[in-house]
C-alpha positions in Angstrom: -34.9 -29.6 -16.1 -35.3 -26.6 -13.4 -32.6 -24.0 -13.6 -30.5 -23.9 -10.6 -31.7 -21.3 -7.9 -28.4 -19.5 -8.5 -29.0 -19.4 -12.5 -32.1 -17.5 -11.2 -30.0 -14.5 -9.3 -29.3 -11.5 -11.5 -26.0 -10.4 -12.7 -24.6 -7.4 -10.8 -26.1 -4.2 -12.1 -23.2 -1.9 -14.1 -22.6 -1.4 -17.6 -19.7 -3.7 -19.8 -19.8 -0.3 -22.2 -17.7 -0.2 -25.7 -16.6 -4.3 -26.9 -13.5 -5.1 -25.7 -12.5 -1.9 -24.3 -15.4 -1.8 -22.0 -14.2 1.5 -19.1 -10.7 0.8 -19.6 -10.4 4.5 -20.2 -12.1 5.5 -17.4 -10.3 3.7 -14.8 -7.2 5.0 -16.9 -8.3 8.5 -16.5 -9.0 8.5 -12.8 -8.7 4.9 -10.9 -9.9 6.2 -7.8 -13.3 8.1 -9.1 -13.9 5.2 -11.5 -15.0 3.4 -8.2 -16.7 6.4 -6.7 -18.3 6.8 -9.7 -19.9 3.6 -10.0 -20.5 2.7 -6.1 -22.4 5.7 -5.8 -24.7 4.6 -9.0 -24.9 0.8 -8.5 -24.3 0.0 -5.2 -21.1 -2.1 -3.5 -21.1 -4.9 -6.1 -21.2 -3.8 -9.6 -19.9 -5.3 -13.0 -17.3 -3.3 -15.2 -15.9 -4.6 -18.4 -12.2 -4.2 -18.5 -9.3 -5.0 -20.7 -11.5 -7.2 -22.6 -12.3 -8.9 -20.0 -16.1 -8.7 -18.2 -15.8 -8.0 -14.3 -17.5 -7.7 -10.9 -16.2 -5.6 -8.0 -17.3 -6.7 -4.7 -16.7 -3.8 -1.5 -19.3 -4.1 1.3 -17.5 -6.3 4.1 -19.3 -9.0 3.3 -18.5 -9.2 -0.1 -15.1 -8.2 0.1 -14.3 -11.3 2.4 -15.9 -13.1 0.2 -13.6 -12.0 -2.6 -10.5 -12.9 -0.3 -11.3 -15.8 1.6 -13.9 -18.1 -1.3 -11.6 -20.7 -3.2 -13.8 -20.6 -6.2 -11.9 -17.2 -7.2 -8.4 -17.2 -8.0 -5.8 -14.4 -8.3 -4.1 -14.4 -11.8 -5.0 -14.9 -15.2 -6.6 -11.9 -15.2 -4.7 -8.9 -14.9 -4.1 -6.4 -17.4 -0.8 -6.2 -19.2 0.8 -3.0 -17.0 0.0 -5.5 -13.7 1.4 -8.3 -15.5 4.6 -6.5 -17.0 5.1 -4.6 -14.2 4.9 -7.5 -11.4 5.9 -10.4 -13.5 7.1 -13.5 -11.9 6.2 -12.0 -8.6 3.5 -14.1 -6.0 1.0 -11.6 -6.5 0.2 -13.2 -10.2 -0.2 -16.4 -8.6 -2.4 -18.6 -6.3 -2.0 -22.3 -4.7 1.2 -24.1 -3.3 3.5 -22.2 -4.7 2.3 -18.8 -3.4 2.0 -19.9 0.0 5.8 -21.3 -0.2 6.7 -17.9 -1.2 4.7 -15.8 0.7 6.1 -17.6 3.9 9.4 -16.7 2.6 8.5 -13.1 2.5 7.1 -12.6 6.0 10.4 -13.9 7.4 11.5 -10.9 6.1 9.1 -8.2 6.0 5.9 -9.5 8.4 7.9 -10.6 11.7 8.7 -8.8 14.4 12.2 -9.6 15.3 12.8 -9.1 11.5 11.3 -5.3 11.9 13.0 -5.0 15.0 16.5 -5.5 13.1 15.7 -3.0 10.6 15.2 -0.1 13.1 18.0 1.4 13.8 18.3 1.9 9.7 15.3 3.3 9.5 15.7 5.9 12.3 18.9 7.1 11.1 17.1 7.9 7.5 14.2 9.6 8.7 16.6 12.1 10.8 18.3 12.7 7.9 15.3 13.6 6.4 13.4 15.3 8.9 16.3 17.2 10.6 16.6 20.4 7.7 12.9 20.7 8.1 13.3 21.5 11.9 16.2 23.6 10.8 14.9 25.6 8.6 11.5 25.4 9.4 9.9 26.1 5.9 10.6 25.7 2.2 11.0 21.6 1.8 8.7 19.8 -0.6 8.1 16.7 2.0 6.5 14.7 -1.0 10.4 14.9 -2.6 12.1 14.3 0.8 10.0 11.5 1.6 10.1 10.1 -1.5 13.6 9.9 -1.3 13.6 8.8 1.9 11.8 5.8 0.6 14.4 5.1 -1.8 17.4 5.5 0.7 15.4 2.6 2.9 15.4 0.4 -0.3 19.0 0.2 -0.8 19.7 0.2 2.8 17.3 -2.6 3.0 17.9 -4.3 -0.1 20.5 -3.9 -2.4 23.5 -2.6 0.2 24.0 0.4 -1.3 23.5 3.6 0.3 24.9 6.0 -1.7 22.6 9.5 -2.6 23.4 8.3 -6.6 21.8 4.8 -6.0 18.5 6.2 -4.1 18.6 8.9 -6.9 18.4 6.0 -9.2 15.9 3.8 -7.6 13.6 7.0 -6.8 14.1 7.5 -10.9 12.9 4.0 -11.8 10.2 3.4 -9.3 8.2 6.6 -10.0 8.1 5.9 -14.1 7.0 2.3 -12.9 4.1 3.6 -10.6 3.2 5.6 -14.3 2.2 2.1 -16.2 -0.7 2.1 -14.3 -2.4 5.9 -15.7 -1.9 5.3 -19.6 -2.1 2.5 -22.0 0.1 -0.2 -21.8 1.9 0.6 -25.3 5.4 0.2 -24.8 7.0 2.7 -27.3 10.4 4.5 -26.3 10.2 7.7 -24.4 5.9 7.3 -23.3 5.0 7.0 -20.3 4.6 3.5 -20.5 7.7 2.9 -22.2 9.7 4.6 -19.6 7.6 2.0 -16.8 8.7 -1.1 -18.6 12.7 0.3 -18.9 12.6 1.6 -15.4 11.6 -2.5 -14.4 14.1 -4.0 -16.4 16.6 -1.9 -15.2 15.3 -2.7 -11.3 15.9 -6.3 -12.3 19.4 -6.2 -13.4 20.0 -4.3 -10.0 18.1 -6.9 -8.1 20.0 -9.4 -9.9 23.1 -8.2 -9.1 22.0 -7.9 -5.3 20.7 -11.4 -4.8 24.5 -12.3 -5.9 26.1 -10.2 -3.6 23.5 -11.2 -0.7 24.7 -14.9 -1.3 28.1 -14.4 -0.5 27.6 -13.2 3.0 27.9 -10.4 5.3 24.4 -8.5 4.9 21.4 -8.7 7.8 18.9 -7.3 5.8 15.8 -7.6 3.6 17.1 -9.8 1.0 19.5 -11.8 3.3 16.6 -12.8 5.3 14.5 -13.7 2.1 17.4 -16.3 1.2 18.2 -17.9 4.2 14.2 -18.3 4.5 14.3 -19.4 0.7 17.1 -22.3 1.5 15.0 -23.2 4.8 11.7 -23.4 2.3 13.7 -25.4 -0.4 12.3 -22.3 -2.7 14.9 -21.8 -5.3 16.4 -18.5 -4.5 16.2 -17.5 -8.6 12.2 -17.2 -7.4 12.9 -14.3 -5.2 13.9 -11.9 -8.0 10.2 -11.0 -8.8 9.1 -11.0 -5.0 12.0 -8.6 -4.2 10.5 -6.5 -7.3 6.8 -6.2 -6.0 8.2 -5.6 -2.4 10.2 -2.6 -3.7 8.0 -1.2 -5.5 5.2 -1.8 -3.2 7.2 -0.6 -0.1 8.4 3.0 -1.9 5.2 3.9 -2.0 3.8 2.6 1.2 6.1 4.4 3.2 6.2 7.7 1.4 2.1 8.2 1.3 1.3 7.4 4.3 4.0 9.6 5.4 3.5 12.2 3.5 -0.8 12.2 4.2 0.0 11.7 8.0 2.2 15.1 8.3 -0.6 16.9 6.7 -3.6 15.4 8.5 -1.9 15.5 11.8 -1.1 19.0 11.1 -4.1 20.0 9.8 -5.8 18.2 13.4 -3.7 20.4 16.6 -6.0 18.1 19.1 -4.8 14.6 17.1 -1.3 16.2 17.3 -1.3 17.4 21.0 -2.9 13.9 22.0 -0.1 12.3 20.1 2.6 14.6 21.5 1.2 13.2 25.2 2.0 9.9 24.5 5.1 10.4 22.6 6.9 12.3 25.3 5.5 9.4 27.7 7.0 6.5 26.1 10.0 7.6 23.9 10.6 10.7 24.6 14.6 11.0 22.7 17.3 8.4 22.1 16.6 5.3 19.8 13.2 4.3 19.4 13.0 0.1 20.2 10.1 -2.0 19.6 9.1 -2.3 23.1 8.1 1.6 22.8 6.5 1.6 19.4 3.8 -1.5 20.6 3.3 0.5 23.7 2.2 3.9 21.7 -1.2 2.9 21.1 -2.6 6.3 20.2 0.0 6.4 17.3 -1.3 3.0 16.3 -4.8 4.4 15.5 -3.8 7.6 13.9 -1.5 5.1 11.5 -4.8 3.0 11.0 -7.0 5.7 10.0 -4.7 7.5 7.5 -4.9 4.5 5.7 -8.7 4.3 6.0 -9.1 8.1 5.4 -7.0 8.6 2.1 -7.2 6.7 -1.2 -3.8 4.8 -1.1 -4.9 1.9 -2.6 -8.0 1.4 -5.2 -8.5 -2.1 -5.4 -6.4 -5.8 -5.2 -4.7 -7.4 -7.7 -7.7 -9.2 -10.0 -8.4 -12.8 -9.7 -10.6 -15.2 -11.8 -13.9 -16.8 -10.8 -13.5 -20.5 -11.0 -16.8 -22.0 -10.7 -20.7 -19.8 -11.0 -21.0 -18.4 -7.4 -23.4 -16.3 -5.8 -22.7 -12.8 -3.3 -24.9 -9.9 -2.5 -27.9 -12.4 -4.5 -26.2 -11.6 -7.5 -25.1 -14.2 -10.1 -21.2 -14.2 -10.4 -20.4 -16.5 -13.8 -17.7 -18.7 -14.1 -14.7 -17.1 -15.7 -15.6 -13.7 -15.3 -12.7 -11.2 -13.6 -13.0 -10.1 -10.1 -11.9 -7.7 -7.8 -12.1 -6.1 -4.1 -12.8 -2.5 -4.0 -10.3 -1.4 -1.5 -10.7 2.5 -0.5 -14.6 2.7 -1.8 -14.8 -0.3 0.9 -13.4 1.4 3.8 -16.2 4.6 3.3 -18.9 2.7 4.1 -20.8 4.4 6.6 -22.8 1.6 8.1 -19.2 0.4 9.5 -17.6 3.5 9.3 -19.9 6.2 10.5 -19.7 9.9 9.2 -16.9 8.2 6.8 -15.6 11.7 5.5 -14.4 12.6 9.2 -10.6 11.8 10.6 -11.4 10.1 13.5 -8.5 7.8 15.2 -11.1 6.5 17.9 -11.8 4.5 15.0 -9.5 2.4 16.0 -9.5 2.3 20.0 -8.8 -1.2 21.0 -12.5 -1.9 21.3 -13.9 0.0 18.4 -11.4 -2.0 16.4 -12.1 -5.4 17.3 -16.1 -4.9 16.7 -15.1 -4.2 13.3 -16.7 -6.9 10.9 -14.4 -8.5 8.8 -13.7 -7.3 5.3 -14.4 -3.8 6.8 -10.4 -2.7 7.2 -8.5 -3.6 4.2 -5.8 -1.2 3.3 -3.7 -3.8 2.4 -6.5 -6.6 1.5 -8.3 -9.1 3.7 -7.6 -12.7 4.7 -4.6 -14.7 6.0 -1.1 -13.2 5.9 0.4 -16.5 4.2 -2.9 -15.6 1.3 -3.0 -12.6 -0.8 -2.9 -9.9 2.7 0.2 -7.6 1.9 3.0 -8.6 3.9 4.4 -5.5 4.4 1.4 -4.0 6.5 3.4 -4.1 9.9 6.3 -2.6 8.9 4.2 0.1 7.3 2.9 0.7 10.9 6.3 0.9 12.7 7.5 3.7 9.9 4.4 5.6 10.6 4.6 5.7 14.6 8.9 6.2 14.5 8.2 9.2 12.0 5.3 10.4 14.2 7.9 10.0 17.2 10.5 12.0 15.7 8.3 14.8 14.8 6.7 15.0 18.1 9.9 14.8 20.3 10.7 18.5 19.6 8.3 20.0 16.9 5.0 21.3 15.7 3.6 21.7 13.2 1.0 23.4 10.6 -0.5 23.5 6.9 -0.2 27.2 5.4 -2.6 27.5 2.4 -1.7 25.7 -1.2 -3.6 23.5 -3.7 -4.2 20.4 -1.3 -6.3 18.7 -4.0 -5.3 15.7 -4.6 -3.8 14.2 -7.8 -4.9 11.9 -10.3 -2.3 8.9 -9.8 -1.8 6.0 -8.9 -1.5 6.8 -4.7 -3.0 10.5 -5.1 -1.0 13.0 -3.1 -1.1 17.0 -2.5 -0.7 18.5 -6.1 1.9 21.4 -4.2 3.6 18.0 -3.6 3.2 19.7 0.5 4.7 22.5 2.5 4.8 22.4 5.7 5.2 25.1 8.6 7.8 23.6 11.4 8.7 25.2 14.5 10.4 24.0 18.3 7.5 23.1 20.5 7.2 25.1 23.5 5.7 23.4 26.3 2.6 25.0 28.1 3.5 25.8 31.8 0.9 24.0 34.3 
């Protein structure tokens, strides 16, 4: 009998290395070069041996649609025990019915714009109260710290109800020894770094527990209020949400500090980005609160947001998924039940759709730059349909980028003195001197 034309294809080029462990420790030692590393040496789809499990990585547009939009791969099943313990019972372990039902609950909350809308006035307020001792003082602050801990004042503003300094100090605490399960072995022993990850997410559990019963007996507009009225809409038990409201905590920490914290030093680092910036701020919101309406207008702000999250290496790769039938991408052979994955940052450095890929360009994104862009080429937070496996959180992301940016720009300048910018080996690398930062009053230039 002739062997299918597929059968024919070769297997992706790579190396499965040591039985069972495979690269485990080299993805452990530095996630982000691991891809570098091995795009550079085999090309945009390349095969990995993880966790005992044998892998492809698909970047390339083409292929990293194809990882987000084919049926024939399936999230789940194969994710390595720090994703699993880490993000259990949450939708981003699980495909089908289900996840849709779920995922349509969380966009209510997160992903709309009248739900974003609601949230601003929160969001303002917090940023001021971080940003306003910077312009004070004009030197001195750690902004990786401050924002940080702005990040963790948001979350219990947004979704616990408590807004005391002790509760961020808490949450701040927990999330950062969770965001450490993904750089060491998954050995839960007391007092290791992974030990600490898997206490810091049972302890986030008892407080979400104890929010989602406070949330059900009225009086909060917030996060988690929204996710249960859209839960008893859905008929999605509300008991389901506890995991969701875990990954979107955890996710959200981080993807509002980064990006904040890489956007002050880029734009600083950029006076022309800044001054262009500073032009549009002053022309749309130029003091009082910042609504909506002025934030869509601020297009400018738009594409810097955009191309910090192209530029930096936020985000590595998706959660893993599991090929369901033998498929074929790139003219290599993908075998049923082998692991796969869409390489996120290593995907958004390709210079045939990003040109000159090591330059911070927000023209990038100029409305008709940005909508010749092929798909699977911008994927900061994945690829696909929202109600999929795209992170819902991507829009609200955006608006605390441009009302940070706003703030800044109303009254102040800025710029980078000299320290160690190299940046870390974790899991969202940021400035090792954690970033200082140079304010002072803006002066406008007489015409």
């Amino acid at each position: 009998m002739a062997t299918p034309k597929a059968a024919q294809k070769p297997l992706p080029p790579g190396r499965f290395g040591l039985p069972w462990l495979g690269e485990t420790l080299s993805i452990l030692r530095n996630n982000h070069r691991f891809y570098q590393d091995r795009i550079e040496k085999y090309g945009p789809i390349f095969r990995t041996r993880l966790f005992g499990n044998s892998f492809v990585i698909f970047s390339g547009h083409e292929a990293f649609h194809t990882f987000a939009m084919d049926e024939r791969i399936v999230r789940g099943d194969a994710d390595p025990i720090s994703a699993e313990q880490i993000f259990m019972n949450s939708l981003a372990l699980i495909d089908g019915v289900e996840h849709h039902a779920r995922k349509a609950v969380m966009l209510r909350a997160v992903g709309y714009r009248s739900a974003i809308a609601s949230y601003l006035p929160t969001m303002q307020e917090l940023l001021e109260r971080s940003i306003d001792p910077w312009l004070k003082s004009g030197t001195g602050h750690d902004l990786r710290a401050d924002l940080q801990r702005f990040a963790a004042r948001l979350t219990g503003a947004l979704y616990t109800g408590d807004r005391s300094e002790e509760h961020a100090a808490e949450l701040d605490h927990h999330l950062a020894n969770m965001r450490d399960a993904f750089m060491t072995l998954p050995v839960p022993i007391p007092g290791t770094k992974y030990g600490k990850a898997i206490a810091g997410r049972r302890r986030m559990d008892e407080i979400i527990g104890d929010a989602l019963a406070k949330h059900q007996q009225g009086g909060y507009d917030d996060v988690v209020a929204r996710m249960i009225v859209a839960a008893n809409d859905a008929d999605v038990p509300v008991e389901a949400l506890r995991g969701d409201i875990r990954h979107l905590i955890f996710a959200g920490q981080g993807g509002y500090f980064v990006p904040l914290t890489l956007t002050t030093m880029i734009v600083g680092q950029h006076p022309d980005v800044m001054e262009r910036a500073r032009a549009e701020v002053l022309a749309v919101s130029p003091d009082g609160p910042i609504t909506m309406e002025q934030i869509e207008r601020m297009e400018y702000l738009e594409q810097i947001s955009k191309e910090v999250r192209r530029y930096f290496a936020m985000n590595s790769a998706t959660f893993f998924g599991r090929v369901q039938a033998d498929m074929e991408v790139g003219g290599f052979r993908i075998p049923k039940g082998w692991g796969a994955m869409g390489g996120i940052h290593i995907n958004m450095r390709n210079p045939d759709v990003f040109p000159d890929p090591d330059r911070f360009d927000p023209d990038r994104f100029e409305a008709t730059a940005e909508a010749a862009l092929p798909p699977g080429s911008y994927v900061p937070h994945g690829d696909g349909q929202s109600t999929h496996h795209r992170c819902p959180g991507e829009n609200i992301v955006t608006v605390a980028v441009k009302m940070y940016l706003t703030l800044l720009l109303r009254t102040a300048e800025w710029s980078i003195p000299e320290q160690d910018l190299t940046l870390t080996n974790e899991l969202f690398p940021l400035p090792a001197s954690g970033l200082r930062v140079n304010f002072r009053q803006h002066v406008p230039v007489a015409g």
